[in-house]
PDB file of N, CA, C and O in Angstrom:
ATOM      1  N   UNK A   1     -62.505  16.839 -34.740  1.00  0.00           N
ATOM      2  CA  UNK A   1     -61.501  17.872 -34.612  1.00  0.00           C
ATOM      3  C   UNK A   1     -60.132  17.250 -34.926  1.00  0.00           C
ATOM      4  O   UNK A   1     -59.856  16.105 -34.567  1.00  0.00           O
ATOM      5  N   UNK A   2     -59.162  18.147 -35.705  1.00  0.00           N
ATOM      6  CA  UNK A   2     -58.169  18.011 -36.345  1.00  0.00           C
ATOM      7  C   UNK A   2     -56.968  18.566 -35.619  1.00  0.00           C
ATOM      8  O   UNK A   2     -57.135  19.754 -35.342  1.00  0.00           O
ATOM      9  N   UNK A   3     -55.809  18.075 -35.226  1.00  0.00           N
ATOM     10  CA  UNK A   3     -54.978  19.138 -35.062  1.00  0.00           C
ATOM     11  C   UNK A   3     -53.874  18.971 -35.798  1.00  0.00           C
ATOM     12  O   UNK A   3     -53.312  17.918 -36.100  1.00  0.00           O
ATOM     13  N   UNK A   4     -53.489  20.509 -36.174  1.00  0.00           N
ATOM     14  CA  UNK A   4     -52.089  19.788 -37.414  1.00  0.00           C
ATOM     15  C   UNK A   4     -50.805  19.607 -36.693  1.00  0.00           C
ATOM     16  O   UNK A   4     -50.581  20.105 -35.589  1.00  0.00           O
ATOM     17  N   UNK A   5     -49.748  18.677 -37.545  1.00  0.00           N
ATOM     18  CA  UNK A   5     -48.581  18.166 -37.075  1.00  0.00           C
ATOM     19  C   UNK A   5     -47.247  18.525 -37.433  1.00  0.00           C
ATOM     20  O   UNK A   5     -46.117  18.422 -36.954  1.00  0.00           O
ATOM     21  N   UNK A   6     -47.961  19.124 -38.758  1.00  0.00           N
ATOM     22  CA  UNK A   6     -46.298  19.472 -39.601  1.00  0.00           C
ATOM     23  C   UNK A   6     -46.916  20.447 -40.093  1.00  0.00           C
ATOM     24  O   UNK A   6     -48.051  20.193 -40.496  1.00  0.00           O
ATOM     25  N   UNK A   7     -46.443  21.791 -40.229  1.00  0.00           N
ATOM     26  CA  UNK A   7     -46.755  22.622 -41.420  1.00  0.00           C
ATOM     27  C   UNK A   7     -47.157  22.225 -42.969  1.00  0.00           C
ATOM     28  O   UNK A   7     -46.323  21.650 -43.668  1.00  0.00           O
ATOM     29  N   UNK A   8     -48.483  22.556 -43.490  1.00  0.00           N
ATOM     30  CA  UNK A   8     -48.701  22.399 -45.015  1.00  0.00           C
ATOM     31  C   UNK A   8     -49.874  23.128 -45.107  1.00  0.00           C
ATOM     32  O   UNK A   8     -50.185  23.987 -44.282  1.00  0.00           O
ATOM     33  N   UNK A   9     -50.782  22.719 -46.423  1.00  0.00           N
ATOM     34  CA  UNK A   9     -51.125  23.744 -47.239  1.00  0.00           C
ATOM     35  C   UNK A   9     -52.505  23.946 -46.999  1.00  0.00           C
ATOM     36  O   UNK A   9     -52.585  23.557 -45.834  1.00  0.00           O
ATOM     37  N   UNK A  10     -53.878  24.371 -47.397  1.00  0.00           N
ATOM     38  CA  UNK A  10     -55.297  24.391 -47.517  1.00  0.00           C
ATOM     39  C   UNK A  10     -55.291  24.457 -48.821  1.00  0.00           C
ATOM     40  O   UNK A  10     -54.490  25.087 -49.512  1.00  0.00           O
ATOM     41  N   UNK A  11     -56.197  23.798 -49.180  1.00  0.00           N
ATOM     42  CA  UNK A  11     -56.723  24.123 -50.673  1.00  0.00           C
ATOM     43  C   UNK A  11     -58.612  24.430 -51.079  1.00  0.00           C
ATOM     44  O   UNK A  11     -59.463  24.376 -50.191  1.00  0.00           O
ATOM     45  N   UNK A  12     -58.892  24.682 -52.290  1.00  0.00           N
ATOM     46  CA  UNK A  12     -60.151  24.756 -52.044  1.00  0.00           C
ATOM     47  C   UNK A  12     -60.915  23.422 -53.194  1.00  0.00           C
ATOM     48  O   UNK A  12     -62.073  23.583 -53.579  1.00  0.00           O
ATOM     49  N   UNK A  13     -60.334  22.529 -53.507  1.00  0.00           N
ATOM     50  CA  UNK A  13     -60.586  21.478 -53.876  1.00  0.00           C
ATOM     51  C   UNK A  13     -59.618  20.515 -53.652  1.00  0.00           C
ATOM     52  O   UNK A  13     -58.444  20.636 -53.302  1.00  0.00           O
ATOM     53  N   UNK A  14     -60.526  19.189 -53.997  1.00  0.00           N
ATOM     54  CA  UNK A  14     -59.829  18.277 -53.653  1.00  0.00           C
ATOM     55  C   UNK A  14     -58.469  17.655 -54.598  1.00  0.00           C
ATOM     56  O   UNK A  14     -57.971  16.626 -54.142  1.00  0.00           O
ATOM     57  N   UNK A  15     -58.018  18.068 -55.531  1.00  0.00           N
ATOM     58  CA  UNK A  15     -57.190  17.641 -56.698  1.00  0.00           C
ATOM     59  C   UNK A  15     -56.480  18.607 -56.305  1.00  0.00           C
ATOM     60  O   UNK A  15     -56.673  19.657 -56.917  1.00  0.00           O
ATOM     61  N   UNK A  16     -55.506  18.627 -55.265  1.00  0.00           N
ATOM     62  CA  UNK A  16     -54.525  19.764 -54.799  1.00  0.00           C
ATOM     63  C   UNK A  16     -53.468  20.117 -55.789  1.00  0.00           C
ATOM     64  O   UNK A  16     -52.851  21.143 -55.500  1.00  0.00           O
ATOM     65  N   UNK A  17     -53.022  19.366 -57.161  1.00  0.00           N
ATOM     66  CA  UNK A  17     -52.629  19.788 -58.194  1.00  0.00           C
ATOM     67  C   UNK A  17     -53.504  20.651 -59.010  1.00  0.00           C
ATOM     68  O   UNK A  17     -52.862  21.552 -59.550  1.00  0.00           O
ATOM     69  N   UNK A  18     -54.399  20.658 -59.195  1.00  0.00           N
ATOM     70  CA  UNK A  18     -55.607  21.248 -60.056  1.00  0.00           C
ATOM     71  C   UNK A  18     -56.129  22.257 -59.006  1.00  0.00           C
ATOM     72  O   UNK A  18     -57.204  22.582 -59.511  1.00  0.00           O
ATOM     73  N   UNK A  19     -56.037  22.819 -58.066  1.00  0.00           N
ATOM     74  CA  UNK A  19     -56.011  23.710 -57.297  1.00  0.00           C
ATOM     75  C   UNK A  19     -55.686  24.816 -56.770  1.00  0.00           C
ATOM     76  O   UNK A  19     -54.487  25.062 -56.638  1.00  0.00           O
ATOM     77  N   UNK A  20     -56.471  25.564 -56.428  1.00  0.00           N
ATOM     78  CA  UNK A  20     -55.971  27.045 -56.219  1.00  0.00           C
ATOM     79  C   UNK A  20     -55.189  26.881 -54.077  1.00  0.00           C
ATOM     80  O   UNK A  20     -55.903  26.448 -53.172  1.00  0.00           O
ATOM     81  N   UNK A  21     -53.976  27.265 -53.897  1.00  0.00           N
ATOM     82  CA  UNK A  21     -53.570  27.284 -52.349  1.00  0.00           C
ATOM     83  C   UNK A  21     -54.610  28.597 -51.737  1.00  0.00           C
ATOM     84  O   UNK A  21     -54.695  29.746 -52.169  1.00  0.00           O
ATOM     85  N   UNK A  22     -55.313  27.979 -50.625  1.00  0.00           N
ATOM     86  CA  UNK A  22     -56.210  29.288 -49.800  1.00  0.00           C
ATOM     87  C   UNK A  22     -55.505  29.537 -48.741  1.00  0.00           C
ATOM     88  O   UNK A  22     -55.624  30.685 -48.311  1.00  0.00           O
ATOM     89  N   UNK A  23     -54.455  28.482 -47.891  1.00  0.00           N
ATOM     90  CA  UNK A  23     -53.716  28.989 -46.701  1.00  0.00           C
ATOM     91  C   UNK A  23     -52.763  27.921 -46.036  1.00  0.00           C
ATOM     92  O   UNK A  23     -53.079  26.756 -45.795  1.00  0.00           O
ATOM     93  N   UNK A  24     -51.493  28.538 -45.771  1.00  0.00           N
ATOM     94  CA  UNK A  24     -50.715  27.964 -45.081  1.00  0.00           C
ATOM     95  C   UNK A  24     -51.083  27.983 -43.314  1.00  0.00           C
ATOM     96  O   UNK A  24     -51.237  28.845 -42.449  1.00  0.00           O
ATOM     97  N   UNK A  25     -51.111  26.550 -43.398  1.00  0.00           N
ATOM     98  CA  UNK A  25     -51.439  25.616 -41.809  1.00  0.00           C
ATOM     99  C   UNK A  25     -50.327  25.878 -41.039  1.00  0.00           C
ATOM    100  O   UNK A  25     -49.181  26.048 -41.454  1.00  0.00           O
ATOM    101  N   UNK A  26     -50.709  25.903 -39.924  1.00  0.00           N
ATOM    102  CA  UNK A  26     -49.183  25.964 -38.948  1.00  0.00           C
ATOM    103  C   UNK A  26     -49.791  24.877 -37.815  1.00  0.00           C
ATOM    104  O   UNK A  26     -50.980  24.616 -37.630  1.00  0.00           O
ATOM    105  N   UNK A  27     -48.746  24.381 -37.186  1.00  0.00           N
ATOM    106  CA  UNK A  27     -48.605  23.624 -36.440  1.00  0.00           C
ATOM    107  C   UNK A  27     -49.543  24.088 -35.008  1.00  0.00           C
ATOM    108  O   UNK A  27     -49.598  25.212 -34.508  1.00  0.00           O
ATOM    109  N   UNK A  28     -50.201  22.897 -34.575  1.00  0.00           N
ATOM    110  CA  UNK A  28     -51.326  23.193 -33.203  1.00  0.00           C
ATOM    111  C   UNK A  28     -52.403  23.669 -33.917  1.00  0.00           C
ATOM    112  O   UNK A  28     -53.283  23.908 -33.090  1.00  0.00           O
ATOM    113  N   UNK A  29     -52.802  23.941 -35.074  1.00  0.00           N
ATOM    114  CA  UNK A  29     -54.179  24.530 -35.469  1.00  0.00           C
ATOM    115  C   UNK A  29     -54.959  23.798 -35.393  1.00  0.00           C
ATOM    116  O   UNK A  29     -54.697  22.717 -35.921  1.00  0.00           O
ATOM    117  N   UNK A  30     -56.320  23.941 -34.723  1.00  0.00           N
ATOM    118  CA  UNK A  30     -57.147  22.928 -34.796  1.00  0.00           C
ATOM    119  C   UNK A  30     -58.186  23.354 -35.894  1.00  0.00           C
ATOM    120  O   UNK A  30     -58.231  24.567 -36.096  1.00  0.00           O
ATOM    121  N   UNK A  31     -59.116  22.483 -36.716  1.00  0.00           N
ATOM    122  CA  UNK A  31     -59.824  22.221 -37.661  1.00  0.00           C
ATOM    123  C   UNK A  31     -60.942  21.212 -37.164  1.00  0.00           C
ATOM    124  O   UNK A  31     -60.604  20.109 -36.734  1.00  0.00           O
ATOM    125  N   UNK A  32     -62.065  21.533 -37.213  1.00  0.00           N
ATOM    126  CA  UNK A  32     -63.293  20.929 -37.500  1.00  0.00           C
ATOM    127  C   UNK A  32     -63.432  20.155 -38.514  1.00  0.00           C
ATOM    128  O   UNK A  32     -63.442  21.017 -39.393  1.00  0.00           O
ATOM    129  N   UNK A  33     -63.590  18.821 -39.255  1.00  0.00           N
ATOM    130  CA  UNK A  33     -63.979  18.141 -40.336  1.00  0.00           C
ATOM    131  C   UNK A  33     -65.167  17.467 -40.619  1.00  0.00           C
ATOM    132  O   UNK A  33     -65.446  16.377 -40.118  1.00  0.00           O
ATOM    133  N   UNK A  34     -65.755  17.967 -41.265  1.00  0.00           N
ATOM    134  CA  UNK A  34     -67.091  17.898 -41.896  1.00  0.00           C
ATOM    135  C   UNK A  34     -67.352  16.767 -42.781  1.00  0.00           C
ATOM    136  O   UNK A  34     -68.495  16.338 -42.938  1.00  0.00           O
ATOM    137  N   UNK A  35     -66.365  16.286 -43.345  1.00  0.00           N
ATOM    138  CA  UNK A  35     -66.191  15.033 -44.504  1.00  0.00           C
ATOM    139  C   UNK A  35     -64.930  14.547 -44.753  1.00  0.00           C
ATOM    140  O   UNK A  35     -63.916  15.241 -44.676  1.00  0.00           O
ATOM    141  N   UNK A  36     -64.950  13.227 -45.087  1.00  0.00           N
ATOM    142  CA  UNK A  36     -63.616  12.815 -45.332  1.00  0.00           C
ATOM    143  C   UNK A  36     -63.791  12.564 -47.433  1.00  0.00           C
ATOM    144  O   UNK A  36     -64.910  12.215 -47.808  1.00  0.00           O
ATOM    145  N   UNK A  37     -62.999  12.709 -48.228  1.00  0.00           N
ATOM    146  CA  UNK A  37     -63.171  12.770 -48.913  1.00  0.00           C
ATOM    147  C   UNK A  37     -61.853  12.029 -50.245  1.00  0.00           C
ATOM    148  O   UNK A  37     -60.771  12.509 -50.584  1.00  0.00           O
ATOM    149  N   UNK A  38     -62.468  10.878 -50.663  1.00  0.00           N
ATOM    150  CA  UNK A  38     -61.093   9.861 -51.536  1.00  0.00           C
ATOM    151  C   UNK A  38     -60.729  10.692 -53.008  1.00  0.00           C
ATOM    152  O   UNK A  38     -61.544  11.393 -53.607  1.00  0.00           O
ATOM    153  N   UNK A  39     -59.744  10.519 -53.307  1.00  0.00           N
ATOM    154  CA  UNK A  39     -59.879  11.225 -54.839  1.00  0.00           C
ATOM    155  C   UNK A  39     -58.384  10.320 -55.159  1.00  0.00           C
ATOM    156  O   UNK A  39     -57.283  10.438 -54.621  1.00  0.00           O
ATOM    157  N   UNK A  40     -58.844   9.384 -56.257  1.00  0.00           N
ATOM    158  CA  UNK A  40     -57.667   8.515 -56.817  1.00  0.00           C
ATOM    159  C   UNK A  40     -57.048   7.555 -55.352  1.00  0.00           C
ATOM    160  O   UNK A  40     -57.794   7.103 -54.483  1.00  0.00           O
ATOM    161  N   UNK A  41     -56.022   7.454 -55.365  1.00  0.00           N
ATOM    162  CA  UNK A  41     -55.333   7.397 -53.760  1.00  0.00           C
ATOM    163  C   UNK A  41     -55.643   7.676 -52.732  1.00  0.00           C
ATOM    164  O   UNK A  41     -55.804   6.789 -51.895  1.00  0.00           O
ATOM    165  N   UNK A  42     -55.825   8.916 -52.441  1.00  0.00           N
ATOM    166  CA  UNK A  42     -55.337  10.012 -51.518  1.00  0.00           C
ATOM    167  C   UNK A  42     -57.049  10.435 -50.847  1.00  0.00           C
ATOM    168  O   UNK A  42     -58.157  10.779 -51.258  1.00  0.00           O
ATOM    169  N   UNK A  43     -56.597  10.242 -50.045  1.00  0.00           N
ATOM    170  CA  UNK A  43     -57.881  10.944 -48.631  1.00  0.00           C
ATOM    171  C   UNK A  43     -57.683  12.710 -48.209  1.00  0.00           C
ATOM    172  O   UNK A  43     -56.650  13.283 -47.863  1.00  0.00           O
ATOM    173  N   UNK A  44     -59.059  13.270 -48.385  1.00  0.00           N
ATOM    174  CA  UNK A  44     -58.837  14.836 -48.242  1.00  0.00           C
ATOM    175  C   UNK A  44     -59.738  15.306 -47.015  1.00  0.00           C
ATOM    176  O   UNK A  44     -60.942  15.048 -47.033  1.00  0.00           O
ATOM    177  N   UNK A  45     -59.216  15.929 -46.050  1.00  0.00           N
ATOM    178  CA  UNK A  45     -60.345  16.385 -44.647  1.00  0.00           C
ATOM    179  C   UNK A  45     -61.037  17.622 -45.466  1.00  0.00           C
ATOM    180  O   UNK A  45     -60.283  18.457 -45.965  1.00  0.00           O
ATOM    181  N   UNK A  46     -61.966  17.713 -45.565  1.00  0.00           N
ATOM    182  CA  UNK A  46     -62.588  18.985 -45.566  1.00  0.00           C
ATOM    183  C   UNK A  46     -63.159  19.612 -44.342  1.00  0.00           C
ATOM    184  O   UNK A  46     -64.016  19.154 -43.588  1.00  0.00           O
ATOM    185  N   UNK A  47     -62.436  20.904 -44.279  1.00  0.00           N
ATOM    186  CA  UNK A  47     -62.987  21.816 -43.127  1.00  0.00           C
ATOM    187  C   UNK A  47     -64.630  22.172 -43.324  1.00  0.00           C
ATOM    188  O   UNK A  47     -65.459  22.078 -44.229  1.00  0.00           O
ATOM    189  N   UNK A  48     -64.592  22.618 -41.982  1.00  0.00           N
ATOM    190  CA  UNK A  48     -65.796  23.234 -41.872  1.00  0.00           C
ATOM    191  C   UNK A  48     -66.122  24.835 -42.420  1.00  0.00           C
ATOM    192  O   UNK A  48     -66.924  25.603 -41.887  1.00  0.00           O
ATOM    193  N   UNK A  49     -65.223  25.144 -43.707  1.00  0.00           N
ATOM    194  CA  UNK A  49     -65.178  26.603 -43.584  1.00  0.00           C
ATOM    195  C   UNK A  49     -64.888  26.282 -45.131  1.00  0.00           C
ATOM    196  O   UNK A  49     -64.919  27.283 -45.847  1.00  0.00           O
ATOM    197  N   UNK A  50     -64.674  25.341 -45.629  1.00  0.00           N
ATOM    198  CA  UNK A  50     -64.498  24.686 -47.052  1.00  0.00           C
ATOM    199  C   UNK A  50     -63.347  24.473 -47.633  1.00  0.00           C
ATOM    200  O   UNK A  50     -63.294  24.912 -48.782  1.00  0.00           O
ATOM    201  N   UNK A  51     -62.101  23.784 -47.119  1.00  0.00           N
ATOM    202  CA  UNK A  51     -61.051  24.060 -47.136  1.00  0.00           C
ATOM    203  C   UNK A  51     -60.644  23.129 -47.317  1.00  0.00           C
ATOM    204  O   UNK A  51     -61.524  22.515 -46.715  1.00  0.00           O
ATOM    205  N   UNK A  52     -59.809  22.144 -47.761  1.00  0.00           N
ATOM    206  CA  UNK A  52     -59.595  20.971 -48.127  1.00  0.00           C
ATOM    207  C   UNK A  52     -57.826  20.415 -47.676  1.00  0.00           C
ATOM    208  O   UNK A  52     -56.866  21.067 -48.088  1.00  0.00           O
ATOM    209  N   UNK A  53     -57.648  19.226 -46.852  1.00  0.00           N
ATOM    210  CA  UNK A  53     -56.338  19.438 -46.442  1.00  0.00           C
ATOM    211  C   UNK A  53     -56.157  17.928 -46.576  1.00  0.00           C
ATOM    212  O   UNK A  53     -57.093  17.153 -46.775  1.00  0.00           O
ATOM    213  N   UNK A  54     -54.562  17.485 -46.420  1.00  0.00           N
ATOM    214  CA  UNK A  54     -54.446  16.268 -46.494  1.00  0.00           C
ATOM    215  C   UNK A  54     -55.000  15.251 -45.545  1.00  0.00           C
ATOM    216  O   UNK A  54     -55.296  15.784 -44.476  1.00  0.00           O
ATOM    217  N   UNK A  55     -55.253  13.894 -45.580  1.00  0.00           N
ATOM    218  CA  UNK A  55     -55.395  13.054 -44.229  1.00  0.00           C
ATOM    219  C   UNK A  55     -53.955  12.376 -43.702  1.00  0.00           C
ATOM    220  O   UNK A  55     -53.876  11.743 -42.649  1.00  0.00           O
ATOM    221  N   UNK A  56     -53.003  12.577 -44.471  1.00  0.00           N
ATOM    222  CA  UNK A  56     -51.679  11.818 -44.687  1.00  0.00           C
ATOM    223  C   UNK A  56     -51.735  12.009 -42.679  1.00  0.00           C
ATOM    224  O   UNK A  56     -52.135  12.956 -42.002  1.00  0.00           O
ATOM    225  N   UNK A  57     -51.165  10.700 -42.273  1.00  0.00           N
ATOM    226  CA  UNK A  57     -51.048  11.068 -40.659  1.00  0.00           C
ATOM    227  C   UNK A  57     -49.835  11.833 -40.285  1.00  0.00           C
ATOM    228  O   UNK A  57     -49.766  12.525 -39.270  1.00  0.00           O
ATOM    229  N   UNK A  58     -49.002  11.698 -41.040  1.00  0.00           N
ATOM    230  CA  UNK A  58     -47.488  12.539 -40.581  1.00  0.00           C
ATOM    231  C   UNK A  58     -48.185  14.254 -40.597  1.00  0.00           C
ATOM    232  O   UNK A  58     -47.729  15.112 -39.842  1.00  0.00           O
ATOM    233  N   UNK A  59     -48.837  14.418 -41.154  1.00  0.00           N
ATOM    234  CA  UNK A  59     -49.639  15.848 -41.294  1.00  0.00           C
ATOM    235  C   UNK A  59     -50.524  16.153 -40.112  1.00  0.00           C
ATOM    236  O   UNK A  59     -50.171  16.979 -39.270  1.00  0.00           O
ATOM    237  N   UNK A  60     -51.342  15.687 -40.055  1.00  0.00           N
ATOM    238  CA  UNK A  60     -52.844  15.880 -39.254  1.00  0.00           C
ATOM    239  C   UNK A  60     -52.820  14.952 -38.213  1.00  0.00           C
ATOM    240  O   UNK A  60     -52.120  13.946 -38.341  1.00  0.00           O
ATOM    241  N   UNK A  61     -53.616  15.173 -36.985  1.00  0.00           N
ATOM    242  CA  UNK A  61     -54.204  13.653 -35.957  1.00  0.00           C
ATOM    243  C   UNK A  61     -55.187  14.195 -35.695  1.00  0.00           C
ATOM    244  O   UNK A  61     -55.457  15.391 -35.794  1.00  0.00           O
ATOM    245  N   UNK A  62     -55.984  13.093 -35.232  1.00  0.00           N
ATOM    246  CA  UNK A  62     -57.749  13.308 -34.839  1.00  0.00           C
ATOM    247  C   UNK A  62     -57.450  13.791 -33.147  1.00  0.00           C
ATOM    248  O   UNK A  62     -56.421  13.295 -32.688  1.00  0.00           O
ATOM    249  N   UNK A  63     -57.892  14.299 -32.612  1.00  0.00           N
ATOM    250  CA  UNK A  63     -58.048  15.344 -31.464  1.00  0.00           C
ATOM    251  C   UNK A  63     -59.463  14.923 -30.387  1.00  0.00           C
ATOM    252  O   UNK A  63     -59.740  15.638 -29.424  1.00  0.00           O
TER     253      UNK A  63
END
């Protein structure tokens, strides 16, 4: 379980440039994560609902 820290985005893949936005996160939301997922750099949580969000820690903490 995820809870977010800063307001940001959902996506439905992991190349959040190459991506369509599915929903703006708000702060205290908690998220289930199903996989952690690398692409180039960058680490992506995937929800349990298929949703793809950053791991950056200023964003997200584990719960």
């Amino acid at each position: 379980m995820y809870s977010i820290k800063k307001p940001c985005t959902a996506y439905d893949g992991v190349v959040f440039g190459k991506s369509k936005k599915v929903q703006a996160l708000k702060v205290n939301e908690k998220y289930t994560i199903v996989d952690i997922v690398k692409t180039g750099n960058a680490y992506r949580l995937k929800t349990k609902s298929g949703m793809y969000i950053t791991a950056k820690k200023e964003y997200v903490e584990k719960v």
